[in-house]
ZAGUZA-555124 format. One record per atom (N, C-alpha, C, O): x, y, z; residue number from 0. Coordinates in Angstrom, 3 decimals. Last residue first. Layout:
N
<atom <X; Y; Z>; NUM>
...
//
This chain:
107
<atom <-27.902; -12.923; -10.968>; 106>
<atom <-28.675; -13.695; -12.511>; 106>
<atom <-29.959; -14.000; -11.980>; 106>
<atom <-30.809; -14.537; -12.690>; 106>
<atom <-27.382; -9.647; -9.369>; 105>
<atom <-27.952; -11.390; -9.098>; 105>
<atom <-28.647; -11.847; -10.347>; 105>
<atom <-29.698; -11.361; -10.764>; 105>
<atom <-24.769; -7.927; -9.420>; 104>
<atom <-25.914; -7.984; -10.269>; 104>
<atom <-26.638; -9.918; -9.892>; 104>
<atom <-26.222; -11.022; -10.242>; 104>
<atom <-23.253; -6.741; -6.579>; 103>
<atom <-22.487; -7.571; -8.007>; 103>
<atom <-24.432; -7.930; -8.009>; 103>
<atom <-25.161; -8.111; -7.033>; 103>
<atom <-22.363; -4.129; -4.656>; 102>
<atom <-23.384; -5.004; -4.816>; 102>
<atom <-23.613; -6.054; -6.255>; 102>
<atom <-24.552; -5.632; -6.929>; 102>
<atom <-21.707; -1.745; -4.464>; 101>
<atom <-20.691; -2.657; -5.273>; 101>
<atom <-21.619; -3.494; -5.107>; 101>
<atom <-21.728; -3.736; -6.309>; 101>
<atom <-23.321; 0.232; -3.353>; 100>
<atom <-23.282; 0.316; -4.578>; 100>
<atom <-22.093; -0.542; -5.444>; 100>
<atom <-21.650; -0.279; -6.562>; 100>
<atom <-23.077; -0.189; -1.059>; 99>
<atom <-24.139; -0.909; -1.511>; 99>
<atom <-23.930; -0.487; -3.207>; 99>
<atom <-24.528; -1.080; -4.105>; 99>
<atom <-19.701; -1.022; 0.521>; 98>
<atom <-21.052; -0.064; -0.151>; 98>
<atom <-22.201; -0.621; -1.095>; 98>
<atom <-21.970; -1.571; -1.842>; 98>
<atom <-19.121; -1.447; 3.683>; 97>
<atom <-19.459; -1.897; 2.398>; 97>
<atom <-20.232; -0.915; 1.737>; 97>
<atom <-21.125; -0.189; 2.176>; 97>
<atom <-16.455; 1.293; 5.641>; 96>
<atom <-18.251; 0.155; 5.199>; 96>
<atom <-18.373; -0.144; 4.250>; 96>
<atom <-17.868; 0.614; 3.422>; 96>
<atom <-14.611; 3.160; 7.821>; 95>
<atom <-14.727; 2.118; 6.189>; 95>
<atom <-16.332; 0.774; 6.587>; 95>
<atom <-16.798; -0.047; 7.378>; 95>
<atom <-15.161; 4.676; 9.644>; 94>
<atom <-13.997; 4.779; 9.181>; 94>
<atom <-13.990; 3.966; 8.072>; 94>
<atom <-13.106; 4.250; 7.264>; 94>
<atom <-17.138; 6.955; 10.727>; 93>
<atom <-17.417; 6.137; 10.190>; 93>
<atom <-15.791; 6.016; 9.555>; 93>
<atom <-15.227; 6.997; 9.069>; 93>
<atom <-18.888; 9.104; 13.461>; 92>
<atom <-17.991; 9.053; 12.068>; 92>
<atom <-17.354; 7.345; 11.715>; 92>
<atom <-17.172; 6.621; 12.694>; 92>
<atom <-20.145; 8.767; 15.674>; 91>
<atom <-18.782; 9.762; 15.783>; 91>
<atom <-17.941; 9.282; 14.682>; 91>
<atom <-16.729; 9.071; 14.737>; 91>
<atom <-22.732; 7.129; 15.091>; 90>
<atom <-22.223; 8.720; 15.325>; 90>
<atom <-21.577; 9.653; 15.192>; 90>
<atom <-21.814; 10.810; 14.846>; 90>
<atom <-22.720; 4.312; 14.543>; 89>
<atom <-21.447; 5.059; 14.545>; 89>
<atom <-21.733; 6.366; 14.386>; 89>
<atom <-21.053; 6.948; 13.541>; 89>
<atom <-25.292; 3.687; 14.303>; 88>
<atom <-24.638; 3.580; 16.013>; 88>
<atom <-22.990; 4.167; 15.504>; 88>
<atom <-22.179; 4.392; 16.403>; 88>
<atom <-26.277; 3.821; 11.487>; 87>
<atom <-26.831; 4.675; 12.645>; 87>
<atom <-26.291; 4.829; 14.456>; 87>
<atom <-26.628; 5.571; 15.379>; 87>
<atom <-24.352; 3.244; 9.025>; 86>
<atom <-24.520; 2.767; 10.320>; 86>
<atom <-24.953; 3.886; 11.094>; 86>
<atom <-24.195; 4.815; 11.374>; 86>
<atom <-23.897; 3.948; 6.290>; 85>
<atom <-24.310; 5.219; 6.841>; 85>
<atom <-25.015; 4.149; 8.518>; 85>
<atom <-26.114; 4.455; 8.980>; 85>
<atom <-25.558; 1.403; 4.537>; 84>
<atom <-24.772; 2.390; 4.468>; 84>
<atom <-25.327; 3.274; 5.779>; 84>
<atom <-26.471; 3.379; 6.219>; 84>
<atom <-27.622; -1.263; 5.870>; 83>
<atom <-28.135; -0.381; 5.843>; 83>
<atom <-26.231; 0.668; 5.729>; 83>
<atom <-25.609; 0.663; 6.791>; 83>
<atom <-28.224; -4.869; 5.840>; 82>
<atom <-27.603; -3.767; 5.745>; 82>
<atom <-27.919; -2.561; 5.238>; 82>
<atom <-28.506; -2.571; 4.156>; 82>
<atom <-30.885; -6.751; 4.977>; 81>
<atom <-30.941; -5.739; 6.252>; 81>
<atom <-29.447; -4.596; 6.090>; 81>
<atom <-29.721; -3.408; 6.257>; 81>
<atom <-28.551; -9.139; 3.328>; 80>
<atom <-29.891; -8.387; 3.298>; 80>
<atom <-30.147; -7.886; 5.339>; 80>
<atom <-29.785; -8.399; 6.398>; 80>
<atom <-25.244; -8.594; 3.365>; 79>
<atom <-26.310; -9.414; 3.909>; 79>
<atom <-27.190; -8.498; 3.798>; 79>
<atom <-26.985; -7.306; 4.027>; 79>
<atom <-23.085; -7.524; 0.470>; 78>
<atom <-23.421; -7.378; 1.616>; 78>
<atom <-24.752; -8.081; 1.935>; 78>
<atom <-25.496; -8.255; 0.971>; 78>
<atom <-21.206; -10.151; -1.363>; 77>
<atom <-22.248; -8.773; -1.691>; 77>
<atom <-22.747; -8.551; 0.176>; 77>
<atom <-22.686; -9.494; 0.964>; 77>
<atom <-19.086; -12.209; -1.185>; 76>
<atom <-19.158; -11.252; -1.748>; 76>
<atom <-20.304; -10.088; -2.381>; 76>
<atom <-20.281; -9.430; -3.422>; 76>
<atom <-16.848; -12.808; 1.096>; 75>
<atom <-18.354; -12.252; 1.091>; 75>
<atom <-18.440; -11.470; -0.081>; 75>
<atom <-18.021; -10.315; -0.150>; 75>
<atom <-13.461; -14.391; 1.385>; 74>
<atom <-14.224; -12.996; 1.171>; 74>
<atom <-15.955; -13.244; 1.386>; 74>
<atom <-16.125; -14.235; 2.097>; 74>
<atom <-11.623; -16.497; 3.935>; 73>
<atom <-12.206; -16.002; 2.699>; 73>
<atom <-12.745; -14.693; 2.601>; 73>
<atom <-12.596; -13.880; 3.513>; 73>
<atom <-9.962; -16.112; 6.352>; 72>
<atom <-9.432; -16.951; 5.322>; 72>
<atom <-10.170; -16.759; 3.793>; 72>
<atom <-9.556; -16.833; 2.728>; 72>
<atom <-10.110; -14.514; 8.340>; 71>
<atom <-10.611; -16.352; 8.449>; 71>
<atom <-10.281; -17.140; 7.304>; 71>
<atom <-10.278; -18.365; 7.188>; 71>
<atom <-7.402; -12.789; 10.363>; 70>
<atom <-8.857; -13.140; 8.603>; 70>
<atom <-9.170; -14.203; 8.751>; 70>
<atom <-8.438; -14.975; 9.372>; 70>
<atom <-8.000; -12.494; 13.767>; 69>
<atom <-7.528; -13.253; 12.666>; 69>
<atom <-8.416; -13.383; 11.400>; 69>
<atom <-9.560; -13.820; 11.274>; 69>
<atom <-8.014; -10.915; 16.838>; 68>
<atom <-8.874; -10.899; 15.598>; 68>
<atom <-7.920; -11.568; 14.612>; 68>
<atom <-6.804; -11.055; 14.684>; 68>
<atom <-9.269; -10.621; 20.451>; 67>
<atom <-8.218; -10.909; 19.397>; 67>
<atom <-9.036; -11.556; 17.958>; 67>
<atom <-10.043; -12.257; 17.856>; 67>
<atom <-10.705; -9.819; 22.151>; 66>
<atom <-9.780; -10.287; 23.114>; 66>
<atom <-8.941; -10.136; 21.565>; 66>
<atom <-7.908; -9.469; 21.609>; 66>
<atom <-12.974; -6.484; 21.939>; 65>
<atom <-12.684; -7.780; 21.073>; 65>
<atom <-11.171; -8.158; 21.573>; 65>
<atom <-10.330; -7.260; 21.548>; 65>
<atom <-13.568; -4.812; 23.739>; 64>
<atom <-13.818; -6.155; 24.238>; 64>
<atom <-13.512; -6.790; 22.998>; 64>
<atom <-13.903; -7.957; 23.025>; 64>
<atom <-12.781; -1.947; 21.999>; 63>
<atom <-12.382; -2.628; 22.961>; 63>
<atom <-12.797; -4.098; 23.833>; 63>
<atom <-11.999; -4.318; 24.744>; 63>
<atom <-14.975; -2.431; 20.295>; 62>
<atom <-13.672; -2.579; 19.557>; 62>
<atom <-13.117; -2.943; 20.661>; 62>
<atom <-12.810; -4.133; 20.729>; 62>
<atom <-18.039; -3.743; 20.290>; 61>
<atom <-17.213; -2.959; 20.715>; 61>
<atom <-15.793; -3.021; 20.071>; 61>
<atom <-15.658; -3.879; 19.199>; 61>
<atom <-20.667; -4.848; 17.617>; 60>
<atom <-18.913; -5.196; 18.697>; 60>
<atom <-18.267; -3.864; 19.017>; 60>
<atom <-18.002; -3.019; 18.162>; 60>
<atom <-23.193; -6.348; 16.851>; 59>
<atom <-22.581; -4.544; 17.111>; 59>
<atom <-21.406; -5.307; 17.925>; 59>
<atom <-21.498; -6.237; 18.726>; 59>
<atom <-24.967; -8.122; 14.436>; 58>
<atom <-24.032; -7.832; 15.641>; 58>
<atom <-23.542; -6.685; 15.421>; 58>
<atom <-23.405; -6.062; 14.368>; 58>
<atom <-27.093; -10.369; 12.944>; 57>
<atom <-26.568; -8.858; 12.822>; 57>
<atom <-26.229; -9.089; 14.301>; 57>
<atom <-26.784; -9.816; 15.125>; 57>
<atom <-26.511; -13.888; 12.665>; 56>
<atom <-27.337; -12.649; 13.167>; 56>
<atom <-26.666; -11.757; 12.945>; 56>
<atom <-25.490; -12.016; 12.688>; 56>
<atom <-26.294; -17.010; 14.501>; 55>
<atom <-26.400; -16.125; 12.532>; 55>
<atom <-27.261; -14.662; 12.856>; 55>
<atom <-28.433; -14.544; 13.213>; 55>
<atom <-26.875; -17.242; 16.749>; 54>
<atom <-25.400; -17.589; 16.101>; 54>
<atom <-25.295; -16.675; 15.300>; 54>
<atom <-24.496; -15.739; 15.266>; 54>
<atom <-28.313; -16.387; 19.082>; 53>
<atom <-28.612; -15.679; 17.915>; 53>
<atom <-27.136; -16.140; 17.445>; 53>
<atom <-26.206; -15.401; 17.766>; 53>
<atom <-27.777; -15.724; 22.372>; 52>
<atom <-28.282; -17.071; 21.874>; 52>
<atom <-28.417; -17.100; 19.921>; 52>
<atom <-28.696; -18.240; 19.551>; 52>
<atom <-26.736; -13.980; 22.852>; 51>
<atom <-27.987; -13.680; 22.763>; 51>
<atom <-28.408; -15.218; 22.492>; 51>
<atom <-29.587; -15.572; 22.472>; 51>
<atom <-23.644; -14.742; 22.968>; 50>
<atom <-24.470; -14.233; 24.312>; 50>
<atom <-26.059; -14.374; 24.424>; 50>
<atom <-26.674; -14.701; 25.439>; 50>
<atom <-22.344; -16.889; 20.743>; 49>
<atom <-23.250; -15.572; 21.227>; 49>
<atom <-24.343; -15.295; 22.418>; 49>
<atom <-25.519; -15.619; 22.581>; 49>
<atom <-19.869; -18.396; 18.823>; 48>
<atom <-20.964; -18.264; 20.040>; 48>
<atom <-21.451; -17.508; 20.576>; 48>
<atom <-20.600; -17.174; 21.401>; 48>
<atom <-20.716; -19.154; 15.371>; 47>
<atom <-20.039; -19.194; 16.178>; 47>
<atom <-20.692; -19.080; 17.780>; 47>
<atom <-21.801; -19.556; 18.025>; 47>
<atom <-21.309; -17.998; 12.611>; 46>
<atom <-21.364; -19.032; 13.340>; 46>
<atom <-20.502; -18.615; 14.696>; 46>
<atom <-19.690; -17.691; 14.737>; 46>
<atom <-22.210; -15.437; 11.012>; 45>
<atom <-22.340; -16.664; 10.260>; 45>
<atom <-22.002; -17.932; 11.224>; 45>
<atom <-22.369; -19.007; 10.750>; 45>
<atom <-22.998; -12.538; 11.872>; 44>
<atom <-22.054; -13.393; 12.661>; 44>
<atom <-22.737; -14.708; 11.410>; 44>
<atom <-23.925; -14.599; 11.106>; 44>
<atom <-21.997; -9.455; 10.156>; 43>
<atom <-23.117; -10.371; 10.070>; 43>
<atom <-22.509; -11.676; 10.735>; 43>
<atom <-21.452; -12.026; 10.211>; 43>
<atom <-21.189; -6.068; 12.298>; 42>
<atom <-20.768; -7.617; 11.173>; 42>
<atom <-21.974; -8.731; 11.108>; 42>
<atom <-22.806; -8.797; 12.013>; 42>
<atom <-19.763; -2.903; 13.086>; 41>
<atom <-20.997; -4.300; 12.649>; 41>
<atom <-20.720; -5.310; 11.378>; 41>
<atom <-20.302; -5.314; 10.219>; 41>
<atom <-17.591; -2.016; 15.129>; 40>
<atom <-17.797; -3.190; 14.480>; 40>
<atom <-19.054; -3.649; 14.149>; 40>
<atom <-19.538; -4.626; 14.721>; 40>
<atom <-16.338; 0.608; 17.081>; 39>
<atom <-17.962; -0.327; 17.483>; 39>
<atom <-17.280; -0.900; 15.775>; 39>
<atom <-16.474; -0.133; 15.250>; 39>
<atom <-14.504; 2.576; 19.356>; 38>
<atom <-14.695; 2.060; 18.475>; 38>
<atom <-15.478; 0.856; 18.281>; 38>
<atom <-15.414; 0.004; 19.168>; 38>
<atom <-16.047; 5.511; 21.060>; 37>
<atom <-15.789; 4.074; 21.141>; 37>
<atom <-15.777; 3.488; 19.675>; 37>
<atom <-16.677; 3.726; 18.870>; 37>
<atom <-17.421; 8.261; 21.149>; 36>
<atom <-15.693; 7.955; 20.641>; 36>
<atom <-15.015; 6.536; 20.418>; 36>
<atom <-13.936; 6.307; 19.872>; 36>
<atom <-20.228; 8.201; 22.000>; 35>
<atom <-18.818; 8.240; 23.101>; 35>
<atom <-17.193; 8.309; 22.654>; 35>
<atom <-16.172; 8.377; 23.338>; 35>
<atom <-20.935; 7.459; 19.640>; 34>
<atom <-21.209; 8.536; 19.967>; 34>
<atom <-19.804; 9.232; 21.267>; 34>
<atom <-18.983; 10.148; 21.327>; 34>
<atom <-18.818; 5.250; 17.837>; 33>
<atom <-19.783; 5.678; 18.316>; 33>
<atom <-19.718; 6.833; 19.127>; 33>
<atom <-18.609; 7.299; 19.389>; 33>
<atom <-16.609; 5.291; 14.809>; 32>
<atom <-16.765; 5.098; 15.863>; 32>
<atom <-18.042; 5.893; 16.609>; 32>
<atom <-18.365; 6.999; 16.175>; 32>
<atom <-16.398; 1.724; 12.783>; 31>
<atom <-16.756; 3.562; 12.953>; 31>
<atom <-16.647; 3.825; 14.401>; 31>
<atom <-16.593; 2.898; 15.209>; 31>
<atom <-17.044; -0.064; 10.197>; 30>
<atom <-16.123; 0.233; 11.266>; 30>
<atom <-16.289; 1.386; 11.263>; 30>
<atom <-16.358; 2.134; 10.288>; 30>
<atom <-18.817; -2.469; 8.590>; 29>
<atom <-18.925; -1.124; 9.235>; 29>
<atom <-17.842; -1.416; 9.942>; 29>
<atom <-17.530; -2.545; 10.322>; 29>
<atom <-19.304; -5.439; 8.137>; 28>
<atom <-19.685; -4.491; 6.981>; 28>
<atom <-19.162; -2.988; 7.021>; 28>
<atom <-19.031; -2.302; 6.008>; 28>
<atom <-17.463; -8.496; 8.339>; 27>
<atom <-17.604; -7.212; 8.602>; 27>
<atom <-18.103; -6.331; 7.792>; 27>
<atom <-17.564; -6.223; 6.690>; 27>
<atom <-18.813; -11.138; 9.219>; 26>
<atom <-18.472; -10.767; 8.063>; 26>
<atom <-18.726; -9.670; 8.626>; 26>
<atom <-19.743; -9.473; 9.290>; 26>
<atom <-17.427; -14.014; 11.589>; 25>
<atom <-18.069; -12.530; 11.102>; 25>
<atom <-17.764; -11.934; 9.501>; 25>
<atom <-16.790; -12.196; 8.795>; 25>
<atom <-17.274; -16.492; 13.929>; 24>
<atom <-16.900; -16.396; 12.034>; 24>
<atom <-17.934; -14.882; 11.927>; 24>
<atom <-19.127; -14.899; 12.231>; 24>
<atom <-16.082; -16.457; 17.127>; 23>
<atom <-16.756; -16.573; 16.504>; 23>
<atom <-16.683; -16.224; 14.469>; 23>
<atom <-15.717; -15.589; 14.047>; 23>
<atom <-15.114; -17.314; 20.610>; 22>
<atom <-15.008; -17.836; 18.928>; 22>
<atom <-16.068; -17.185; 18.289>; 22>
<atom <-17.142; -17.298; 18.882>; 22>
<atom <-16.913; -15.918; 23.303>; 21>
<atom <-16.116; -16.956; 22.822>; 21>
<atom <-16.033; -16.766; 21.506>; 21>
<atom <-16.887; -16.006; 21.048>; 21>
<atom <-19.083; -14.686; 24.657>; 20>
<atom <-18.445; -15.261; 25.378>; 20>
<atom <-17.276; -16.293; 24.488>; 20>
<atom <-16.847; -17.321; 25.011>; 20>
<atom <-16.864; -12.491; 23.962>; 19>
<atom <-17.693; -12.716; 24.798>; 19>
<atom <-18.744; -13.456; 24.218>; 19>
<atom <-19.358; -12.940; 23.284>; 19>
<atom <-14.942; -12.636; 21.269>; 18>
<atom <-15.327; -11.854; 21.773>; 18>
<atom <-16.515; -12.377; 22.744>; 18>
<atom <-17.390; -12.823; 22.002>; 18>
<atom <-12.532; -13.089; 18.835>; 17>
<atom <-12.652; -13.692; 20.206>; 17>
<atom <-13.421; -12.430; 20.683>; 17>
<atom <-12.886; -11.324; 20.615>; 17>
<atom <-13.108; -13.999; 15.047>; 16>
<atom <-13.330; -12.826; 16.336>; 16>
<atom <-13.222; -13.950; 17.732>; 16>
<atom <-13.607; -15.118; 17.783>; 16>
<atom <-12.041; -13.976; 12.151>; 15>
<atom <-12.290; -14.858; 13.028>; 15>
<atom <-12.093; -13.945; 14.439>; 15>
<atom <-11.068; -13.342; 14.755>; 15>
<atom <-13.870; -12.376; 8.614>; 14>
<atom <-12.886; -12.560; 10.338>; 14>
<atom <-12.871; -13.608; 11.327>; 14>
<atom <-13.921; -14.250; 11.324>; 14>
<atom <-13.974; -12.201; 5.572>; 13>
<atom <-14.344; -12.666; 6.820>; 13>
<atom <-13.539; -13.033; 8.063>; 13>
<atom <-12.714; -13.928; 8.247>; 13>
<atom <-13.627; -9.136; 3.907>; 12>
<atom <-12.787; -10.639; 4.194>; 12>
<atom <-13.532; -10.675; 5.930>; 12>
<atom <-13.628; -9.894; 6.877>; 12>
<atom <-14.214; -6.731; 2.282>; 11>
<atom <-15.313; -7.870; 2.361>; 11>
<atom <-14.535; -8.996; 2.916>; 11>
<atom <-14.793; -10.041; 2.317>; 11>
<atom <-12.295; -4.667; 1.814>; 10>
<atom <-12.063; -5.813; 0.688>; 10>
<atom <-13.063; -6.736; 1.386>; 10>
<atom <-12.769; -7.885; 1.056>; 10>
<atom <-13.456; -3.010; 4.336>; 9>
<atom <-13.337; -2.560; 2.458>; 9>
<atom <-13.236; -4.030; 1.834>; 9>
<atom <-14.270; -4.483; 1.345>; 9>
<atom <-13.275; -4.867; 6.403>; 8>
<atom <-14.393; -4.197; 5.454>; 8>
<atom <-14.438; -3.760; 4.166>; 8>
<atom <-15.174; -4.019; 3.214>; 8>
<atom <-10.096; -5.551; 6.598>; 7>
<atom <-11.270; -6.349; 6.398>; 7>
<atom <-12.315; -6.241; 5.662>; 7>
<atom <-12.591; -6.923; 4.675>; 7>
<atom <-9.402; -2.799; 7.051>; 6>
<atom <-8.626; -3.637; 5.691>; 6>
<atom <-9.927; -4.736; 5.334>; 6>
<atom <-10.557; -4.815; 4.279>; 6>
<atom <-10.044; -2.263; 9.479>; 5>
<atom <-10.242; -1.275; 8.111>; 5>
<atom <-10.515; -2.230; 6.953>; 5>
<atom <-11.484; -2.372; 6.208>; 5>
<atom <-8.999; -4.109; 10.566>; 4>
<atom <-10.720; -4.249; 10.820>; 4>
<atom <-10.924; -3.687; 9.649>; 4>
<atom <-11.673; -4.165; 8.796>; 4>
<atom <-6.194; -3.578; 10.711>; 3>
<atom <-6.859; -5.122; 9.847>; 3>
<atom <-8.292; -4.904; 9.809>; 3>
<atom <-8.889; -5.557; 8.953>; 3>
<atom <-6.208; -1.038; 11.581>; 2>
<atom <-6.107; -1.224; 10.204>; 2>
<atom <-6.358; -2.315; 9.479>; 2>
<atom <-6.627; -2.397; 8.281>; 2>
<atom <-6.540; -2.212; 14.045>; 1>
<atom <-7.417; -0.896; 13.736>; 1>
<atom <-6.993; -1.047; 12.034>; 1>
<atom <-7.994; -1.193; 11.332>; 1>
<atom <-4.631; -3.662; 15.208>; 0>
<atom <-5.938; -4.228; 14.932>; 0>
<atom <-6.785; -3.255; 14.111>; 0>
<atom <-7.767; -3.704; 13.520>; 0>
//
């Protein structure tokens, strides 16, 4: 799983996540790991089901509670407004993130 999450972020491919309480469509921006050593996931959720009640929303995922991960099938192609390089909850170093400097020119 650790190299599809990699693989995901760099090339921008949207995921299909099982993670509490259920299904959900993510676009991954960050993979890193947090202060404790834990591997953490931020992704922009585009649908699916969420604890907070918040379908479409910025999300933090543990690595360990994700039950199981499949590409969903397409790409994203510029990162969601609010992303921020340099994820402030990955601490313990950072293994692949979008960069804002691929960001494709808006006509």
């Amino acid at each position: 799983m650790n190299e599809l999450l990699r693989n995901a972020v760099l090339q921008q491919r949207r995921l299909r996540i099982s993670y509490e309480p259920g299904e959900r469509i993510v676009e991954p921006h960050a993979y890193g790991y947090g202060s404790d050593g834990q591997l953490l996931l931020r992704v922009y959720q585009t649908e699916g089901a969420s604890a907070s009640g918040e379908h479409e929303h910025w999300k933090l995922f543990r690595g360990d509670r994700i039950a199981w991960v499949e590409l969903e099938g397409s790409t994203f192609d510029e990162p969601r407004d609010g992303y921020r390089e340099g994820d402030k909850a990955m601490r313990g170093g950072i293994i692949a993130q979008v960069l804002l400097r691929n960001r494709k020119a808006r006509a």
